[in-house]
mmCIF file of the protein (N, C-alpha, C, O) and its ligand, coordinates in Angstrom:
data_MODEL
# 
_entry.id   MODEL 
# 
loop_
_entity.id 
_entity.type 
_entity.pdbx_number_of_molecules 
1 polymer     1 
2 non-polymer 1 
# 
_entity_poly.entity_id                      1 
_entity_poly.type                           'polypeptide(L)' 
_entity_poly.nstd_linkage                   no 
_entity_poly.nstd_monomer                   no 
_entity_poly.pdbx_seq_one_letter_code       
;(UNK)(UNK)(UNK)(UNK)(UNK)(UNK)(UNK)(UNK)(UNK)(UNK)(UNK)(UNK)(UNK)(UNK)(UNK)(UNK)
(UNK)(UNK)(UNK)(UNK)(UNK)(UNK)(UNK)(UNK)(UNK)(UNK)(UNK)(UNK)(UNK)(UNK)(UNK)(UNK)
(UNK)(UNK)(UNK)(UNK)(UNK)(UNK)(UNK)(UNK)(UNK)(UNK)(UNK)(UNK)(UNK)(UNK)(UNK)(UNK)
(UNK)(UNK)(UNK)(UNK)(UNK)
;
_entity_poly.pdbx_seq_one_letter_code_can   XXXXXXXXXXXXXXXXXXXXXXXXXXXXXXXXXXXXXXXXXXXXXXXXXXXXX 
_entity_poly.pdbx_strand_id                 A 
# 
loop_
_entity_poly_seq.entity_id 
_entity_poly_seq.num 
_entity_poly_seq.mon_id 
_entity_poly_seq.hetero 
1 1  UNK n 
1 2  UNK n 
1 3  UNK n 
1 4  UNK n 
1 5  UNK n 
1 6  UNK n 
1 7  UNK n 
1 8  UNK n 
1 9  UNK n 
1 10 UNK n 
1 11 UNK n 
1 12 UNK n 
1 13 UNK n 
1 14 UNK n 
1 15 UNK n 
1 16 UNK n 
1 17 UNK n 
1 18 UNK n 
1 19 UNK n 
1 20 UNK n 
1 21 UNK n 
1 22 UNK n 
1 23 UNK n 
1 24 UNK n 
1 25 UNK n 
1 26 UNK n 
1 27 UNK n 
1 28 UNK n 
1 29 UNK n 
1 30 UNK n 
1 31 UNK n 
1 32 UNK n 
1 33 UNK n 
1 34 UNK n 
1 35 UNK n 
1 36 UNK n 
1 37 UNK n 
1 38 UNK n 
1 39 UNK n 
1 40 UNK n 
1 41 UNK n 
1 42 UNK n 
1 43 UNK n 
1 44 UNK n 
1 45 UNK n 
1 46 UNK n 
1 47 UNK n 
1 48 UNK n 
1 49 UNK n 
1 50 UNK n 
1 51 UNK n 
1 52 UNK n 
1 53 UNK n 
# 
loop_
_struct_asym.id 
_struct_asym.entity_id 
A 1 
B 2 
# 
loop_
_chem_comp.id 
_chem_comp.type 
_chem_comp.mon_nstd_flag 
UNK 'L-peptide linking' . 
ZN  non-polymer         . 
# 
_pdbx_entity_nonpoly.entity_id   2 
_pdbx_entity_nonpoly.name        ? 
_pdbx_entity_nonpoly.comp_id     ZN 
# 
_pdbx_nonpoly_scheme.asym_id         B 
_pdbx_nonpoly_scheme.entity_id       2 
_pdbx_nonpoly_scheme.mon_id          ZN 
_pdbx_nonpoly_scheme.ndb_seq_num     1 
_pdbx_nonpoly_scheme.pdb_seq_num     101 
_pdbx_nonpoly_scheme.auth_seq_num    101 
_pdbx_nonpoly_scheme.pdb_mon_id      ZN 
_pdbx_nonpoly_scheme.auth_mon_id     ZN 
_pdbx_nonpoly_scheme.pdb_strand_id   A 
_pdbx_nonpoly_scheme.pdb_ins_code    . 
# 
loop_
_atom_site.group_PDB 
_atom_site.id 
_atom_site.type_symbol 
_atom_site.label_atom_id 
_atom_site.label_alt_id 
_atom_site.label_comp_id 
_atom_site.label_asym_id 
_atom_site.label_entity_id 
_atom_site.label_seq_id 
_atom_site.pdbx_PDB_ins_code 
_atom_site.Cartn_x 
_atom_site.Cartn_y 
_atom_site.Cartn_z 
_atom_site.occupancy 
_atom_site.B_iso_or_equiv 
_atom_site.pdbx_formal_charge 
_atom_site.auth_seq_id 
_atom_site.auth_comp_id 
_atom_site.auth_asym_id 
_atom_site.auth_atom_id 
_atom_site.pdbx_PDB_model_num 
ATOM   1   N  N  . UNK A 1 1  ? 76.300 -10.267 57.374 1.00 0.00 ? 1   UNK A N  1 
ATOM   2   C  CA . UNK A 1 1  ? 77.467 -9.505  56.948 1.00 0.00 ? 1   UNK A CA 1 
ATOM   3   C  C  . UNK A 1 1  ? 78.448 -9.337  58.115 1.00 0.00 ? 1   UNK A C  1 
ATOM   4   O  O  . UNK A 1 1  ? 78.077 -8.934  59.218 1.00 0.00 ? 1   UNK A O  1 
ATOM   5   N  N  . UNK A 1 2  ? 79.964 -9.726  57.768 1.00 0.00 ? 2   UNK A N  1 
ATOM   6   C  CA . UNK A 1 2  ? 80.974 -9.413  58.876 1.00 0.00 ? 2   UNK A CA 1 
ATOM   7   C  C  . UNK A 1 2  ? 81.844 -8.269  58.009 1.00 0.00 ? 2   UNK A C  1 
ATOM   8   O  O  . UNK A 1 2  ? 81.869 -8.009  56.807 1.00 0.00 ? 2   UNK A O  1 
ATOM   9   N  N  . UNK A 1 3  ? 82.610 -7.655  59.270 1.00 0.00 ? 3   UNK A N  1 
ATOM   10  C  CA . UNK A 1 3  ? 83.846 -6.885  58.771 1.00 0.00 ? 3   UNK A CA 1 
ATOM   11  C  C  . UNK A 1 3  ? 84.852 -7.740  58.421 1.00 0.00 ? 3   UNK A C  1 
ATOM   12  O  O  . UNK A 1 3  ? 85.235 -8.829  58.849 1.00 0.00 ? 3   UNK A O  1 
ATOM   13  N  N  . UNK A 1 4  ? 85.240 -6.903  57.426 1.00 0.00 ? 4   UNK A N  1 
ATOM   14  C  CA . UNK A 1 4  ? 86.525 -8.072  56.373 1.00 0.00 ? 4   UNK A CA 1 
ATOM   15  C  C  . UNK A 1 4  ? 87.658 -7.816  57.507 1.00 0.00 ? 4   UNK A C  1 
ATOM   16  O  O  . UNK A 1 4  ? 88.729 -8.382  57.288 1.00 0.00 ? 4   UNK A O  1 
ATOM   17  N  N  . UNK A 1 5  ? 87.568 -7.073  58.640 1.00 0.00 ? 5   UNK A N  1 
ATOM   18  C  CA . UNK A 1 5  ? 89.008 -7.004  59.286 1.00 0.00 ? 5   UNK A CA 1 
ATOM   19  C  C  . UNK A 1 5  ? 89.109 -7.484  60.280 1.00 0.00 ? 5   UNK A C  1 
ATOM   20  O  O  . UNK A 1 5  ? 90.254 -7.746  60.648 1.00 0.00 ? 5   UNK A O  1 
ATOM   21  N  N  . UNK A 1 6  ? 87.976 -7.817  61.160 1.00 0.00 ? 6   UNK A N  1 
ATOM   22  C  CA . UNK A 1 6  ? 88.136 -8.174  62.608 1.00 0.00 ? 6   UNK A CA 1 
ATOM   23  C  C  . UNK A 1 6  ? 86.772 -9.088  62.844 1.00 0.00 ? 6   UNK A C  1 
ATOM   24  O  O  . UNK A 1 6  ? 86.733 -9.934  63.737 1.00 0.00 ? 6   UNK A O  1 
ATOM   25  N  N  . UNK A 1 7  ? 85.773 -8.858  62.045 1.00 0.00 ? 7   UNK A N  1 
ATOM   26  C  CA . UNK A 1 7  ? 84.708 -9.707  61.821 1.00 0.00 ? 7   UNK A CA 1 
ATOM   27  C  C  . UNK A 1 7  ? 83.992 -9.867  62.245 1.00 0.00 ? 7   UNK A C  1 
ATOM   28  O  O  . UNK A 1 7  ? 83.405 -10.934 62.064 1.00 0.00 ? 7   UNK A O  1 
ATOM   29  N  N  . UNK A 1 8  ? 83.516 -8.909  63.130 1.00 0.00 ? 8   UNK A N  1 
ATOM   30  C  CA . UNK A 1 8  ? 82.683 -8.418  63.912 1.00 0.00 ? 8   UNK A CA 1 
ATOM   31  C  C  . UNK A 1 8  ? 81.441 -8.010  62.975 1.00 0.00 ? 8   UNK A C  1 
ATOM   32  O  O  . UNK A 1 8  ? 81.493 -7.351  61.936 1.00 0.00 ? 8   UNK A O  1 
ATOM   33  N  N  . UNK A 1 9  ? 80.291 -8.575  63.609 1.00 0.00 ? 9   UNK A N  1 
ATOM   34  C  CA . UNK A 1 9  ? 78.776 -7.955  63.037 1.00 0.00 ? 9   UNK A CA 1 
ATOM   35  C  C  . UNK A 1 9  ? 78.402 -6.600  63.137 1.00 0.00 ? 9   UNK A C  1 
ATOM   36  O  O  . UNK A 1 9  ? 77.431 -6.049  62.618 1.00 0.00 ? 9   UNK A O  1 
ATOM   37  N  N  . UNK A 1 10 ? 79.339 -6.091  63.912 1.00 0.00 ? 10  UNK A N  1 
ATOM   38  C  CA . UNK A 1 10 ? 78.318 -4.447  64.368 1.00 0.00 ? 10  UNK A CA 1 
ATOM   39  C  C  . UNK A 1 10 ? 79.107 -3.655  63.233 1.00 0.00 ? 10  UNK A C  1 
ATOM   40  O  O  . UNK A 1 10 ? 80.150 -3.041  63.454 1.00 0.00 ? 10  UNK A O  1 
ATOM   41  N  N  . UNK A 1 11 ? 78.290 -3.769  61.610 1.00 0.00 ? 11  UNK A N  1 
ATOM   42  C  CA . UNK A 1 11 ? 78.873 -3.338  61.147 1.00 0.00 ? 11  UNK A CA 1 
ATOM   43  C  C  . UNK A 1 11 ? 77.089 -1.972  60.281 1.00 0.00 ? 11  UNK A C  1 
ATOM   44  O  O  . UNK A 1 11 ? 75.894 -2.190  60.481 1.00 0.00 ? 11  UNK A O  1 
ATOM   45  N  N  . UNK A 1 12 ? 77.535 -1.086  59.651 1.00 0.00 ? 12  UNK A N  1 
ATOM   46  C  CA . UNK A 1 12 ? 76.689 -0.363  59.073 1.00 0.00 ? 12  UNK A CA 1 
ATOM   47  C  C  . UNK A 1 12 ? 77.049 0.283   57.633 1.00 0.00 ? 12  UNK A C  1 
ATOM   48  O  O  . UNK A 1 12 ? 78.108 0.905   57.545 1.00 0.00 ? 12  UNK A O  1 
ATOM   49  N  N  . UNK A 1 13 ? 76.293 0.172   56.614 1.00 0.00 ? 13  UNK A N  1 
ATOM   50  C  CA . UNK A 1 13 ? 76.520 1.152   55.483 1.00 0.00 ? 13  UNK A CA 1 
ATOM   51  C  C  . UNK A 1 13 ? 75.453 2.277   55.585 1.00 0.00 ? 13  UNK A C  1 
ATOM   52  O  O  . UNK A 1 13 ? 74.388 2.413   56.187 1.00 0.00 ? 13  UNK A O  1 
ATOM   53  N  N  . UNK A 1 14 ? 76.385 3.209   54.526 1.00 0.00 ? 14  UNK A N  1 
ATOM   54  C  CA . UNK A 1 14 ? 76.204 4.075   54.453 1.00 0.00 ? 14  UNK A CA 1 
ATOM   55  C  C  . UNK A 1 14 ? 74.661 4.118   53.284 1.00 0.00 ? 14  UNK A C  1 
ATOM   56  O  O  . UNK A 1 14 ? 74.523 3.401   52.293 1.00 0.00 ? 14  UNK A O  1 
ATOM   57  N  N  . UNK A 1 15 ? 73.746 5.084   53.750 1.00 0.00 ? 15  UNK A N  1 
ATOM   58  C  CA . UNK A 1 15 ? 72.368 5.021   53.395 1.00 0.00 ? 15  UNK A CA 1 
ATOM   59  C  C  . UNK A 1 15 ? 71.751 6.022   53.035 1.00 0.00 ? 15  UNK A C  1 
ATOM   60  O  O  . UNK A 1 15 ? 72.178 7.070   53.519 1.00 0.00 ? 15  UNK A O  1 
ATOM   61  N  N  . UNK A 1 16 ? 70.250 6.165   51.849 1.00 0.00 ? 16  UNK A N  1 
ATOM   62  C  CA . UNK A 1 16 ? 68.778 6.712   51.960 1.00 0.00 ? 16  UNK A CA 1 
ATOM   63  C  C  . UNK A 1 16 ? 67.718 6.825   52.886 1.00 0.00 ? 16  UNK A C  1 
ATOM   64  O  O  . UNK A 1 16 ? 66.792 6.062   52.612 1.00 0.00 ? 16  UNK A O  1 
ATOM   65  N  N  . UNK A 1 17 ? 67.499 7.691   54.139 1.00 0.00 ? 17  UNK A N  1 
ATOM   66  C  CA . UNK A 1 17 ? 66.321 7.175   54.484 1.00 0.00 ? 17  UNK A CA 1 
ATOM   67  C  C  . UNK A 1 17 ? 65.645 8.219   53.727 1.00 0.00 ? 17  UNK A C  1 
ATOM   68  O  O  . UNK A 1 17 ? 65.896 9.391   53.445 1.00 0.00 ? 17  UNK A O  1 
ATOM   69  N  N  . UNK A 1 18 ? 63.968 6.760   53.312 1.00 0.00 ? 18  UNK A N  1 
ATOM   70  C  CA . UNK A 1 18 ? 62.763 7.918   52.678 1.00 0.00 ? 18  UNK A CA 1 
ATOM   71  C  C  . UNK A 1 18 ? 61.643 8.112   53.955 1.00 0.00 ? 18  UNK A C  1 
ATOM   72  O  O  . UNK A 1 18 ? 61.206 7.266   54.735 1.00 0.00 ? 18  UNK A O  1 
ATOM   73  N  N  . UNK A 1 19 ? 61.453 9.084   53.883 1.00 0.00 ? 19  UNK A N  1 
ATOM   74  C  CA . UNK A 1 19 ? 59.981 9.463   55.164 1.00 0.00 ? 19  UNK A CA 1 
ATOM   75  C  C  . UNK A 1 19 ? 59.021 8.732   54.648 1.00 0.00 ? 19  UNK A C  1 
ATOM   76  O  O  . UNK A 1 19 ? 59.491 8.538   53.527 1.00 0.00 ? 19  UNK A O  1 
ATOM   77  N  N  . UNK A 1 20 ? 57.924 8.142   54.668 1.00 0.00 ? 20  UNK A N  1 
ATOM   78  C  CA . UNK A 1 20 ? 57.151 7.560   54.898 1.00 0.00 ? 20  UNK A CA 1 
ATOM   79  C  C  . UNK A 1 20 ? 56.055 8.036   55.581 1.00 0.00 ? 20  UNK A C  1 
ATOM   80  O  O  . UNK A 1 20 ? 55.784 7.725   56.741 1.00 0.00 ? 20  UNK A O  1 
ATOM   81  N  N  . UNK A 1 21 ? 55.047 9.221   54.479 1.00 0.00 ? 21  UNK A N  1 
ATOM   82  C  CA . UNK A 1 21 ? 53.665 9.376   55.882 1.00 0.00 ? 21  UNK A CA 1 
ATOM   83  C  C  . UNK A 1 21 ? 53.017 8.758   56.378 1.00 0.00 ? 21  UNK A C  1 
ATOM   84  O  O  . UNK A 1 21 ? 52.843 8.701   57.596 1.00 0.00 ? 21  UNK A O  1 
ATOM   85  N  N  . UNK A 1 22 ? 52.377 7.997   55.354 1.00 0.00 ? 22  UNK A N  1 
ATOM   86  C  CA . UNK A 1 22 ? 51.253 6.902   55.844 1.00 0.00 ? 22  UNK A CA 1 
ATOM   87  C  C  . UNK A 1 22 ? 51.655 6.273   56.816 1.00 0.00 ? 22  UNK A C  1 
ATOM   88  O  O  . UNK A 1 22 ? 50.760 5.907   57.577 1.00 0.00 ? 22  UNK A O  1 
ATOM   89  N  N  . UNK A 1 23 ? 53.430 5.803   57.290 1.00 0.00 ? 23  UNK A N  1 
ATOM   90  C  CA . UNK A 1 23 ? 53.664 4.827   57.830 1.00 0.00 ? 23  UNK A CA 1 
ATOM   91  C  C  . UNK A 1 23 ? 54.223 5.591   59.034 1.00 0.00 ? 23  UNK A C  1 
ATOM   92  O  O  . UNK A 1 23 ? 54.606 5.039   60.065 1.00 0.00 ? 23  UNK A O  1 
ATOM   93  N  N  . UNK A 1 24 ? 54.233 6.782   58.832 1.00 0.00 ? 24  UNK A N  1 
ATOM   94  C  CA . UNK A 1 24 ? 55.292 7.487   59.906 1.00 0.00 ? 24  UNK A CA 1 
ATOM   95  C  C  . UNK A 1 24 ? 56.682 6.925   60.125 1.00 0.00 ? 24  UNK A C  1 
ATOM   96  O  O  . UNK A 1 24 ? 57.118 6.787   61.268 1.00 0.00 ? 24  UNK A O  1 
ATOM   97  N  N  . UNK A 1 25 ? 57.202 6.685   59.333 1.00 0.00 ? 25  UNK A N  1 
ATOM   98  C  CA . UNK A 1 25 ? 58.234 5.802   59.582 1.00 0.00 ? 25  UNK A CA 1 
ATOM   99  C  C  . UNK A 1 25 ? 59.586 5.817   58.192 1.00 0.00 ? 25  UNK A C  1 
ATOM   100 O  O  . UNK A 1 25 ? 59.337 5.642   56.999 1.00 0.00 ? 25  UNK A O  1 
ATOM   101 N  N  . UNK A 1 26 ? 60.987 6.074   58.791 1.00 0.00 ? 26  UNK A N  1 
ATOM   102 C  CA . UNK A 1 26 ? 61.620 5.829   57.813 1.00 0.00 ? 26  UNK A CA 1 
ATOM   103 C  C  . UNK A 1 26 ? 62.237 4.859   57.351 1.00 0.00 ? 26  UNK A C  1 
ATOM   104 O  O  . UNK A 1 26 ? 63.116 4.348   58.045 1.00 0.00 ? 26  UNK A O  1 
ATOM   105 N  N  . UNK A 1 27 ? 61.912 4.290   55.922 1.00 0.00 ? 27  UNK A N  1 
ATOM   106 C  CA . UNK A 1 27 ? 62.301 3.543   55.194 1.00 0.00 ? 27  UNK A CA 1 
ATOM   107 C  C  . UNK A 1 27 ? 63.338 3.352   54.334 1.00 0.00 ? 27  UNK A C  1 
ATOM   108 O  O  . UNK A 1 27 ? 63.265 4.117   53.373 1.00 0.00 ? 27  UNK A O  1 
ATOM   109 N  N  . UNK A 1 28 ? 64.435 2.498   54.311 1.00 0.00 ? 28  UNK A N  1 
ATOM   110 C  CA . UNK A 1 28 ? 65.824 2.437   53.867 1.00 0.00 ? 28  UNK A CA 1 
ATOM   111 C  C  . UNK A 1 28 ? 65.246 2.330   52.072 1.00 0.00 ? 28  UNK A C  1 
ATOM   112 O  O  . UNK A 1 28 ? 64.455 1.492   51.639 1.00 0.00 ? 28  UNK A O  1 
ATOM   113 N  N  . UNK A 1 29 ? 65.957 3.504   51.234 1.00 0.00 ? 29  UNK A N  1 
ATOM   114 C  CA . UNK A 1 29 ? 65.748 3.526   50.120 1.00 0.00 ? 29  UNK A CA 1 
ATOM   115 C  C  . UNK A 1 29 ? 66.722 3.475   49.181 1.00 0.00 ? 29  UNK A C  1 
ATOM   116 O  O  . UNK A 1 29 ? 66.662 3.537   47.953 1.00 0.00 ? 29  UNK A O  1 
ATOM   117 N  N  . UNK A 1 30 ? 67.938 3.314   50.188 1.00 0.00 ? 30  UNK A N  1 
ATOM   118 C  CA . UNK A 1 30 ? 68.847 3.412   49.052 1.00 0.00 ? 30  UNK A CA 1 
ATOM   119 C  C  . UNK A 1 30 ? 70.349 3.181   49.727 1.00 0.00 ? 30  UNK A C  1 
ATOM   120 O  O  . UNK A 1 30 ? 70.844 4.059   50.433 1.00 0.00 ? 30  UNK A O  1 
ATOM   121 N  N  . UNK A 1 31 ? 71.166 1.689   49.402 1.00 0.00 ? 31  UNK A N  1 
ATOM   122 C  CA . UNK A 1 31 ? 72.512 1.779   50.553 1.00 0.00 ? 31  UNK A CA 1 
ATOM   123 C  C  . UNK A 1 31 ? 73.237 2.373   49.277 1.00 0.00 ? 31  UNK A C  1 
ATOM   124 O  O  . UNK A 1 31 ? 72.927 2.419   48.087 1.00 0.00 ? 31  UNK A O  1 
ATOM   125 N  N  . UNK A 1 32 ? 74.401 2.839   50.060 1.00 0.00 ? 32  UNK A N  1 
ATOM   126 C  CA . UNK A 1 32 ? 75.598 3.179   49.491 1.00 0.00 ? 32  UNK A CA 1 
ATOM   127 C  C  . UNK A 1 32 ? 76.902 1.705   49.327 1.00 0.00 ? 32  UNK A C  1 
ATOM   128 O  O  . UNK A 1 32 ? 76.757 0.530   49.666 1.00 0.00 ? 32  UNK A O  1 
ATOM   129 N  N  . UNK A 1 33 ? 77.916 2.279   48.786 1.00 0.00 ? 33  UNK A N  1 
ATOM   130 C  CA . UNK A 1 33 ? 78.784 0.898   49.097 1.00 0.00 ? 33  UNK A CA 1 
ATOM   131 C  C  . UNK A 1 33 ? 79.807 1.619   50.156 1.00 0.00 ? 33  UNK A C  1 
ATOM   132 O  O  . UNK A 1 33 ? 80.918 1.099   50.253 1.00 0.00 ? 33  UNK A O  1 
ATOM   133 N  N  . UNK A 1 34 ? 79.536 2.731   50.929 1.00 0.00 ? 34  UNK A N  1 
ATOM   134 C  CA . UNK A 1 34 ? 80.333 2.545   51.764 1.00 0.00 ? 34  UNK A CA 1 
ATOM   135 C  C  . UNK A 1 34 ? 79.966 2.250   53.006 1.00 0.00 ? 34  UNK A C  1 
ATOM   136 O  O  . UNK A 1 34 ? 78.983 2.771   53.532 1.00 0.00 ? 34  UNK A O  1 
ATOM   137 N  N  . UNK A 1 35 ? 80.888 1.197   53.719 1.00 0.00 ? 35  UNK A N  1 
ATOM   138 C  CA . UNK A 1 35 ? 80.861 0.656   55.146 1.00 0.00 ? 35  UNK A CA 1 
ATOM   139 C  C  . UNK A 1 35 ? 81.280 0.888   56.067 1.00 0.00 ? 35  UNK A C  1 
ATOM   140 O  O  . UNK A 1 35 ? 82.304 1.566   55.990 1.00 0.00 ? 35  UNK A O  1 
ATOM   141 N  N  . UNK A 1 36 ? 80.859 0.551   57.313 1.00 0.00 ? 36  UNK A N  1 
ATOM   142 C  CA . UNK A 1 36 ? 81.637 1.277   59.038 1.00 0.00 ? 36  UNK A CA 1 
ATOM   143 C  C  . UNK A 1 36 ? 81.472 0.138   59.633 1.00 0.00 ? 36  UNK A C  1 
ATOM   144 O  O  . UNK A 1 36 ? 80.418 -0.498  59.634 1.00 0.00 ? 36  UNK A O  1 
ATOM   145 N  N  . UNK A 1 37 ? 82.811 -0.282  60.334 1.00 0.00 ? 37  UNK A N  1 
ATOM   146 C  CA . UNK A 1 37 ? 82.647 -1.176  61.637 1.00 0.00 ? 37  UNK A CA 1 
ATOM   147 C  C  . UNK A 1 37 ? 82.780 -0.635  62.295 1.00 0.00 ? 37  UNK A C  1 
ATOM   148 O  O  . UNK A 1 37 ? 83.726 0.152   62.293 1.00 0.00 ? 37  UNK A O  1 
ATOM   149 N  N  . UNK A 1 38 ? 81.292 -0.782  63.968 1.00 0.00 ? 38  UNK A N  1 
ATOM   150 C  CA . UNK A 1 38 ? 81.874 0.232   64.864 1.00 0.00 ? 38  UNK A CA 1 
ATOM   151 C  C  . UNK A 1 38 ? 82.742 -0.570  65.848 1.00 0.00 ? 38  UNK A C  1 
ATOM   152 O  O  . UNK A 1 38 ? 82.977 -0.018  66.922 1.00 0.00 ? 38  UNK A O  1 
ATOM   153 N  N  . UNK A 1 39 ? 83.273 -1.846  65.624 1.00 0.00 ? 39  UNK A N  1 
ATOM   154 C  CA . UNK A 1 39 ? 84.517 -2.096  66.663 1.00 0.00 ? 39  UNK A CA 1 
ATOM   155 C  C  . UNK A 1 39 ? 85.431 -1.611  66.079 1.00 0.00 ? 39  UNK A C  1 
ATOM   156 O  O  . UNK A 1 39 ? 86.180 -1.022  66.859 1.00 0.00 ? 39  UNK A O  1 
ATOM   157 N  N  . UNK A 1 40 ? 85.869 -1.553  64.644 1.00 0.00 ? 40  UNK A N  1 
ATOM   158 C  CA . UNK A 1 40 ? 87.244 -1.076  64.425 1.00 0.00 ? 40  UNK A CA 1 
ATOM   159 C  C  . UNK A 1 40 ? 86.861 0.389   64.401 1.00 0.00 ? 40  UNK A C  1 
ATOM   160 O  O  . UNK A 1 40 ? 87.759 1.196   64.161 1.00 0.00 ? 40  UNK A O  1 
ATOM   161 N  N  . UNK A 1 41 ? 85.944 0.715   64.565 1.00 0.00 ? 41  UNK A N  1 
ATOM   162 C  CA . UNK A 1 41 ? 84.925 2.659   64.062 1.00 0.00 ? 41  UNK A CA 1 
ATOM   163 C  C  . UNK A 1 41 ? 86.560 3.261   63.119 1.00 0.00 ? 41  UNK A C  1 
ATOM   164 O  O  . UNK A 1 41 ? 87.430 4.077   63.421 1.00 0.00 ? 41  UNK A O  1 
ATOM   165 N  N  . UNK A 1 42 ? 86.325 2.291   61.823 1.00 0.00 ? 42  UNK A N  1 
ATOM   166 C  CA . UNK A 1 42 ? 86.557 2.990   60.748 1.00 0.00 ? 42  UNK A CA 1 
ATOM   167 C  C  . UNK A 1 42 ? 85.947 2.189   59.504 1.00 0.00 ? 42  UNK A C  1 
ATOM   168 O  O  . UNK A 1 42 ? 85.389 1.107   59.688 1.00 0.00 ? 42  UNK A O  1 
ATOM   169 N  N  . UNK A 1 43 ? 86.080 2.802   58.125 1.00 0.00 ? 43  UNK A N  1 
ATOM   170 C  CA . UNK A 1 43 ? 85.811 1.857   56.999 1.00 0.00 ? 43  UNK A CA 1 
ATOM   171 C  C  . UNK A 1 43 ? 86.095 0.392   57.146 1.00 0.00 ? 43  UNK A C  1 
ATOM   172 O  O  . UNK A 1 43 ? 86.655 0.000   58.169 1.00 0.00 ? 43  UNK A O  1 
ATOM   173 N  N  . UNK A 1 44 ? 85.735 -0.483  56.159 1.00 0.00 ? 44  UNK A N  1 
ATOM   174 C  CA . UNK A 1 44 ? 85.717 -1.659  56.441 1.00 0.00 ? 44  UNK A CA 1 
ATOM   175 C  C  . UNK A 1 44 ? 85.245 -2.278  55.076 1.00 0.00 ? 44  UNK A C  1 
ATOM   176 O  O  . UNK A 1 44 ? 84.569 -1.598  54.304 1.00 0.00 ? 44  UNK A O  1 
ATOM   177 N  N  . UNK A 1 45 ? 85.570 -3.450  54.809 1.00 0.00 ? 45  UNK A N  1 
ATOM   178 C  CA . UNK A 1 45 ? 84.974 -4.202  53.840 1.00 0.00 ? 45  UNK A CA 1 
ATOM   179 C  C  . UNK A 1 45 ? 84.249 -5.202  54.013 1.00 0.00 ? 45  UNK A C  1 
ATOM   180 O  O  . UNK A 1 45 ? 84.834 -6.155  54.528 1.00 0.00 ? 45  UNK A O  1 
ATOM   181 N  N  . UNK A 1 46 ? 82.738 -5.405  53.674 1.00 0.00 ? 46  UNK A N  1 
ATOM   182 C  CA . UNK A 1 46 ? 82.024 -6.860  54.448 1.00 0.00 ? 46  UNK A CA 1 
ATOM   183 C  C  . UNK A 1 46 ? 82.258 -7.642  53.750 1.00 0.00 ? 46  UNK A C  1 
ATOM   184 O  O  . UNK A 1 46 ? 82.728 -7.643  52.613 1.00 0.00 ? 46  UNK A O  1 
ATOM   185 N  N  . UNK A 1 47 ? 81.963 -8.319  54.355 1.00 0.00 ? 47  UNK A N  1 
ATOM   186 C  CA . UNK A 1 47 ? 81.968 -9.887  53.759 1.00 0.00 ? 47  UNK A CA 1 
ATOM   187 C  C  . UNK A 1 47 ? 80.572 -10.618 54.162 1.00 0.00 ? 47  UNK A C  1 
ATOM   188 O  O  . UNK A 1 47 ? 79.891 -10.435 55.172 1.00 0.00 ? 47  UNK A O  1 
ATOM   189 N  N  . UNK A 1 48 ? 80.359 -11.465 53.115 1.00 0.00 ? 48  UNK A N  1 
ATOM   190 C  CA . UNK A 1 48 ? 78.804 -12.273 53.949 1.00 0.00 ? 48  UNK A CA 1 
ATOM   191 C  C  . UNK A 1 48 ? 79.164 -13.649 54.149 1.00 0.00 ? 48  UNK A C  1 
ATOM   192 O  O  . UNK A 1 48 ? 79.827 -14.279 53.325 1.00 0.00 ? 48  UNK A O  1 
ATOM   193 N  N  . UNK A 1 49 ? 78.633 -14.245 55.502 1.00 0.00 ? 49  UNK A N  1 
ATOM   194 C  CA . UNK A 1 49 ? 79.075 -15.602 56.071 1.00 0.00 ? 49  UNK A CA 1 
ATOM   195 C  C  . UNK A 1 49 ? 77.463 -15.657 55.913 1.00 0.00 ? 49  UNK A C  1 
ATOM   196 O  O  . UNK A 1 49 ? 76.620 -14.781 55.720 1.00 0.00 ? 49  UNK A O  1 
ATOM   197 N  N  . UNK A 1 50 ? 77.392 -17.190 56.092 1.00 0.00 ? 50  UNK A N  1 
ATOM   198 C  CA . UNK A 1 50 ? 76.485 -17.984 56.221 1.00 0.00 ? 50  UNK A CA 1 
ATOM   199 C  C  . UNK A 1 50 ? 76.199 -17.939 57.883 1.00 0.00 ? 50  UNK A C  1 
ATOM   200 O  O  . UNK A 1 50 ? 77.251 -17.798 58.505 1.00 0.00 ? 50  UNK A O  1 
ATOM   201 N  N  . UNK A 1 51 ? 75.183 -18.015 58.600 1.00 0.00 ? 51  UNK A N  1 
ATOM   202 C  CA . UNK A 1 51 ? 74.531 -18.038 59.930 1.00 0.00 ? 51  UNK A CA 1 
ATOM   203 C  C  . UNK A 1 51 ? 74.565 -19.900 59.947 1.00 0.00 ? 51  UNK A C  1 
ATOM   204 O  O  . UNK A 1 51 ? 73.964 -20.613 59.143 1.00 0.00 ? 51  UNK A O  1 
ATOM   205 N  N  . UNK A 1 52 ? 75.442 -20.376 61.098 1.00 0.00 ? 52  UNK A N  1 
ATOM   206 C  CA . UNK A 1 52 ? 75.607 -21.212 61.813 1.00 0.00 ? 52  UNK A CA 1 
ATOM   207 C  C  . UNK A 1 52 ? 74.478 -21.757 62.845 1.00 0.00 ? 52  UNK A C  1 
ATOM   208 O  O  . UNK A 1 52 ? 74.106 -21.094 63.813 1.00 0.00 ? 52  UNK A O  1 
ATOM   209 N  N  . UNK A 1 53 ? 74.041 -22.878 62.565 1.00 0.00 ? 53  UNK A N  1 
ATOM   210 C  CA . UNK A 1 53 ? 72.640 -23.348 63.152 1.00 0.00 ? 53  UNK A CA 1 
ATOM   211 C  C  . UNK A 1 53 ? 73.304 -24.642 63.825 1.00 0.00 ? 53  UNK A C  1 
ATOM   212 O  O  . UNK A 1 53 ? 72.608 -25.430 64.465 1.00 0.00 ? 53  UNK A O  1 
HETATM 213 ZN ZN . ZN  B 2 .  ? 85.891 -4.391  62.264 1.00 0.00 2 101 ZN  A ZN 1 
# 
């Protein structure tokens, strides 16, 4: 996933974490559709590229 504006990877949505005892650990349960690029550190729209080999 890139930012639709500058296209940068360091991007994050907005999320569920569930606790997890057994695992001690939190587990993503649920994204939102809203997004953050932190180079532009505002909203953003992704986009998904293909990974270049
Ligand atoms: Zn950006």
């Amino acid at each position: 996933m890139l930012c639709g504006i500058c296209g940068s990877t360091n991007v994050s949505r907005d999320a569920w974490g569930e606790w997890d005892v057994a695992a001690q650990e939190w587990l993503l349960r649920t994204v939102f559709d809203y997004a953050h690029c932190h180079s532009c550190d505002a909203e953003t729209r992704l986009v998904e590229a293909q990974l270049k080999d």
